[in-house]
C-alpha positions, -999 to 999 in steps of 0.1 A, spaced: -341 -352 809 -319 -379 794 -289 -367 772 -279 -386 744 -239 -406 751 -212 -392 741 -199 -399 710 -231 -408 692 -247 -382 670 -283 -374 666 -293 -385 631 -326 -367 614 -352 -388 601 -345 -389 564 -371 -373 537 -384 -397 511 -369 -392 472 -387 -370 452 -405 -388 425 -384 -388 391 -418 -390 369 -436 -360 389 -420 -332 365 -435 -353 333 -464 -355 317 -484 -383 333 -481 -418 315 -514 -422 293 -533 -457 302 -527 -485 278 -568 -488 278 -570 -455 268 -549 -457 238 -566 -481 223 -596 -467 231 -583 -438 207 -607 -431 176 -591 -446 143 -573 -433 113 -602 -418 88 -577 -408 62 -567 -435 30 -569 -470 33 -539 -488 38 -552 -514 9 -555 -483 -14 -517 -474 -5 -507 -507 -16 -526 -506 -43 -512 -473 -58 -480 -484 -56 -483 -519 -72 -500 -502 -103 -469 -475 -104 -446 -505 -103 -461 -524 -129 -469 -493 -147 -431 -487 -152 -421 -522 -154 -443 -527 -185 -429 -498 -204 -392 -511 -190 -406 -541 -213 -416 -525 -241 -385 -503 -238 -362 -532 -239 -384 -554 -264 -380 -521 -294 -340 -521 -283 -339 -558 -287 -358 -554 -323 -337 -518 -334 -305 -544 -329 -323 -571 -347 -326 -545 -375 -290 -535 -373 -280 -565 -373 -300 -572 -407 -284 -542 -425 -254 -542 -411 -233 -540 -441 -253 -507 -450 -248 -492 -415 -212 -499 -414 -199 -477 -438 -220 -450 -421 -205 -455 -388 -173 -454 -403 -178 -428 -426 -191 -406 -394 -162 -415 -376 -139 -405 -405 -150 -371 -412 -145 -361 -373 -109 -363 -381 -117 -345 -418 -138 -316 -406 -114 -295 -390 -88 -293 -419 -120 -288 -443 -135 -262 -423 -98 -244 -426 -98 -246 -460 -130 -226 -464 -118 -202 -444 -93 -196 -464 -105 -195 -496 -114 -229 -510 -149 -238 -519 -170 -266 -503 -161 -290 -528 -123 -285 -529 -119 -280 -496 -133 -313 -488 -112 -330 -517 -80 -313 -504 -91 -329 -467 -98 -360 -483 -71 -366 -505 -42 -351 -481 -53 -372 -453 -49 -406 -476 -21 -391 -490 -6 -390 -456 -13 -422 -442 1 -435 -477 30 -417 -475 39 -427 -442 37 -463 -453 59 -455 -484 90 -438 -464 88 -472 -444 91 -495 -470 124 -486 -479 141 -498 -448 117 -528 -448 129 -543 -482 163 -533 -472 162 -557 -443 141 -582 -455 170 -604 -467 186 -602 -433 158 -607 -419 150 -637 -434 188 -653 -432 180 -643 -393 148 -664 -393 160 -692 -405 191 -697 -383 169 -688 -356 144 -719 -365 175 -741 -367 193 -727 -335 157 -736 -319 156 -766 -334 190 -778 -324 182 -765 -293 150 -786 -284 169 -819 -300 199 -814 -275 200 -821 -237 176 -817 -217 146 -820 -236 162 -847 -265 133 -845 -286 136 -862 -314 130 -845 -350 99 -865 -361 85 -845 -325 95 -812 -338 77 -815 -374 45 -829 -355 47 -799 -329 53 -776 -364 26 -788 -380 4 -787 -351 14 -751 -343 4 -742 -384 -27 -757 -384 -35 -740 -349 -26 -703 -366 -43 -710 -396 -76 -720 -373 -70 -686 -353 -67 -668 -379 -98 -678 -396 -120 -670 -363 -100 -635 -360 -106 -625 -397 -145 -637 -385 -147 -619 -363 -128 -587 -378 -156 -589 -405 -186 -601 -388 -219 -591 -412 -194 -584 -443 -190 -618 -462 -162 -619 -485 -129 -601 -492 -150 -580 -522 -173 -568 -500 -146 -552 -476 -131 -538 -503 -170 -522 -516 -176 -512 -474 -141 -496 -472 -149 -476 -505 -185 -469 -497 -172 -456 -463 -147 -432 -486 -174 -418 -505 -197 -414 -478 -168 -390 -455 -167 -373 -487 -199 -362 -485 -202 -355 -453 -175 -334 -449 -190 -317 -480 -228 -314 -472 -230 -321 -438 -234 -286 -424 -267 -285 -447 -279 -317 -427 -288 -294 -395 -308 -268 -411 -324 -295 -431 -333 -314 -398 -349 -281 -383 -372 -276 -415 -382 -310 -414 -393 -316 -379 -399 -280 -370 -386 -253 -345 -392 -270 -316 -381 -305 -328 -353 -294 -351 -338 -273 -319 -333 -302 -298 -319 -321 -328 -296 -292 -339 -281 -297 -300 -280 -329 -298 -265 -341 -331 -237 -312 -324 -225 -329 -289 -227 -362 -305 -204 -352 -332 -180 -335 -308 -182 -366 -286 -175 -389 -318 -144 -364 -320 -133 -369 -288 -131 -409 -289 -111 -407 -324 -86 -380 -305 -86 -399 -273 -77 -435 -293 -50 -414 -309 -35 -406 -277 -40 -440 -260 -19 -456 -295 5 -429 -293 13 -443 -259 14 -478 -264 37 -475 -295 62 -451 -280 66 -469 -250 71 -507 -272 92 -486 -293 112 -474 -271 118 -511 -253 120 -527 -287 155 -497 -292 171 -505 -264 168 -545 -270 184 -534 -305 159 -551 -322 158 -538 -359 129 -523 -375 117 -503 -350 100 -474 -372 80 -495 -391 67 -521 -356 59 -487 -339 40 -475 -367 22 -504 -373 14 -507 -337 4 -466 -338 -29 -476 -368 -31 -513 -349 -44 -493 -317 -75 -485 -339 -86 -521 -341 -91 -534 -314 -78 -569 -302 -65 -575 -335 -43 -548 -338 -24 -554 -308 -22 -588 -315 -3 -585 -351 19 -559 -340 28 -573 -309 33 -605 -327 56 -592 -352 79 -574 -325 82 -604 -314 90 -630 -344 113 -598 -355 132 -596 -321 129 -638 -321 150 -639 -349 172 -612 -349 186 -612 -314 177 -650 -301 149 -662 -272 164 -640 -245 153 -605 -264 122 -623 -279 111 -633 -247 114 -598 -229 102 -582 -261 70 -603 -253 68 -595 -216 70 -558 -224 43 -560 -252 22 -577 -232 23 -551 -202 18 -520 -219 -9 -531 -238 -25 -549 -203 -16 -506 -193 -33 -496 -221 -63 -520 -220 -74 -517 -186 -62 -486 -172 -48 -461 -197 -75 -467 -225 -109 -468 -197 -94 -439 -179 -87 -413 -206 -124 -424 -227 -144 -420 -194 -130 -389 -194 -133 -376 -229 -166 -391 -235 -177 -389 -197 -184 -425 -191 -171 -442 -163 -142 -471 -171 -170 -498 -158 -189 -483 -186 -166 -483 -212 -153 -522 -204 -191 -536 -209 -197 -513 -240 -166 -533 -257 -174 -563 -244 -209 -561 -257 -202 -548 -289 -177 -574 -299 -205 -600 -286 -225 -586 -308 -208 -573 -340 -176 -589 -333 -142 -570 -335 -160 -540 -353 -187 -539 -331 -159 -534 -298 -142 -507 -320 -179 -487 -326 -190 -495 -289 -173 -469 -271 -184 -440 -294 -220 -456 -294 -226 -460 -259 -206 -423 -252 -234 -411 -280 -264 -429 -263 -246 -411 -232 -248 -376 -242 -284 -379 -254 -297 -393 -220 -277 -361 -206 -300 -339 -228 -330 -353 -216 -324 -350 -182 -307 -314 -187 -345 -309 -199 -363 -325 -170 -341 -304 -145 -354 -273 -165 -392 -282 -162 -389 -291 -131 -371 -265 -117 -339 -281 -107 -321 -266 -131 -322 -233 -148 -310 -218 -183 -276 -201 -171 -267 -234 -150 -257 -249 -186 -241 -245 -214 -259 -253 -248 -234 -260 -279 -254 -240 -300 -279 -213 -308 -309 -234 -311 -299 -253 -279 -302 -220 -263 -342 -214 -276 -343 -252 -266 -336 -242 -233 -352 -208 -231 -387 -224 -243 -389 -257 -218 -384 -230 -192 -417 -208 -208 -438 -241 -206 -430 -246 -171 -441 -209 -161 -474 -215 -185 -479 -253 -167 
């Protein structure tokens, strides 16, 4: 018997691999598959089908949707000078309700109540003009002596090395500048009263709009119950709740504007007292009730402030005068205003920057002064309707929100009976 040599080891004949695949499910034939017995179920034609009616469907009431928007403006548009006041007027009476509603508390009737409201708040914003003018009159011929060595300081100024422009140069460049201002201000007094024609109808709109906040600081809590007896209970419910958080949200954009023109005129006042610029009560009033207009209220003030500061305290102050104006209101206008009206009115800033935009498009400067309320008002009635959806369809129930009112609450209570019934 032969041994193996020494050193070499004996080696076993090696097993084959198992087979990775034999623990799985054996790989069906490719013939087979096919061979498989085809789908019975819906047609993949009918599918398609279904879905290109439900698109066009919805995309002709999009249509008509957008063609009775397009014609409701139209209409607006043709009336405008009889919907104005109301706006207004609405707008107006959010301020006047609270102090009226007080009143009646304590003891006044409906109609004095809302006289006292009305009368004390003109009489305030009168008398807030009034303690003004004193120191306004008493400057006025300083101010003037001011302006006019300020135009000849500038003058001398522009004549002198290095510019050497030569006095024939300045009156052209004077000129100019008039005629230019006088332009401007005919397109901004356009646009300030788009839809009302002359200076006598403004004067007719504003007093319209007087009497009308009269009213409805008078009879407007008869307005509801009249809406519920004329479209029903079921009808008049949903208007009852609805016209409630639309006035609350009107509220919330006069308030919020108050805040945002508090802001802006401290913060120029306070720049405008440490330049030592005179008349600062009266420019920080004026820029307080400017913040109501938009565009043209800012403008005017800020360009008082600045002719005031101009010729009181030379080109130096007017000059950082005008670069602090012009920052707090770019503050106000795209940060400070968007920021605190998306959160009043529960719009988002994008939302509030396109509502202005369109609205002065469209109605000019009063139309970007109404926009924001508008579109926060078209805001809180597409919240309603869906708050209604959710409770038909479940998603929502009656305790998950909070209705403003009574008749919100039966609004609620009978969209969730229908479901139960459906």
């Amino acid at each position: 018997m032969r041994l193996p040599s020494k050193g070499v080891r004996s080696v076993a004949p090696s097993e084959p691999d198992p087979d990775p695949l034999a623990d799985q499910d054996e790989i069906p034939d490719p013939a087979v598959a096919v061979e498989r017995t085809p789908n019975e179920g819906v047609d993949r034609a009918q599918i398609i089908g279904d879905g290109v009616r439900w698109l066009a469907s919805w995309g002709l009431r999009l249509i008509v949707i957008l063609v009775a928007t397009w014609m409701l403006l139209q209409v607006i548009g043709r009336f405008w000078s009889a919907v104005l006041p109301v706006l207004l007027a609405l707008i107006a009476s959010t301020l006047l309700w609270p102090p009226t509603r007080w009143l009646r508390k304590h003891g006044f009737s409906v109609t004095w109540s809302a006289v006292t409201a009305l009368v004390g708040g003109l009489a305030l914003i009168i008398g807030i003009f009034a303690a003004l003018a004193p120191s306004v009159v008493d400057q006025a011929p300083e101010l003037s002596e001011n302006a006019i060595k300020g135009v000849n300081q500038i003058r001398n100024w522009l004549q002198g090395p290095p510019f050497n422009v030569r006095p024939d140069q300045i009156d052209d460049a004077v000129k100019a500048i008039t005629d230019r201002l006088q332009s401007s201000g005919e397109q901004i007094a356009s646009g300030v009263f788009t839809g009302v024609a002359t200076a006598g109808s403004v004067l007719v709109t504003l007093v319209v709009a007087l009497i009308l906040t009269f009213f409805f600081i008078k009879d407007g809590y008869r307005f509801l119950p009249w809406a519920r007896q004329t479209f029903g209970r079921g009808a008049g419910a949903h208007f009852t709740e609805v016209l409630t958080r639309v006035y609350g949200t009107l509220g919330g954009f006069i308030r919020t504007q108050a805040i945002v023109s508090a802001v802006d005129s401290t913060c120029i006042g306070i720049g405008l007292l440490l330049l030592g610029i005179p008349l600062v009560g009266p420019l920080v009033v004026l820029t307080f009730f400017g913040g109501f207009i938009p565009i043209v209220g800012a403008f005017v003030a800020g360009t008082l402030a600045v002719l005031v500061a101009l010729v009181t305290k030379g080109l130096t102050a007017a000059i950082i005068a005008l670069v602090l104006i012009i920052a707090v209101q770019q503050l106000e206008g795209h940060i400070l205003q968007p920021l605190l009206q998306s959160r009043s009115m529960h719009l988002h800033p994008a939302i509030v920057l396109l509502a202005i935009a369109a609205g002065g498009d469209t109605f000019g400067i009063i139309g970007a002064f109404l926009a924001v309320p508008l579109a926060a008002s078209a805001a809180v009635v597409w919240r309603y309707l869906s708050e209604q959806i959710d409770l038909r369809t479940g998603d929502a129930a009656p305790e998950d929100l909070t209705p403003l009112t009574p008749e919100g609450k039966l609004a609620q209570e009978a969209a969730v009976r229908r479901t139960s019934k459906a």
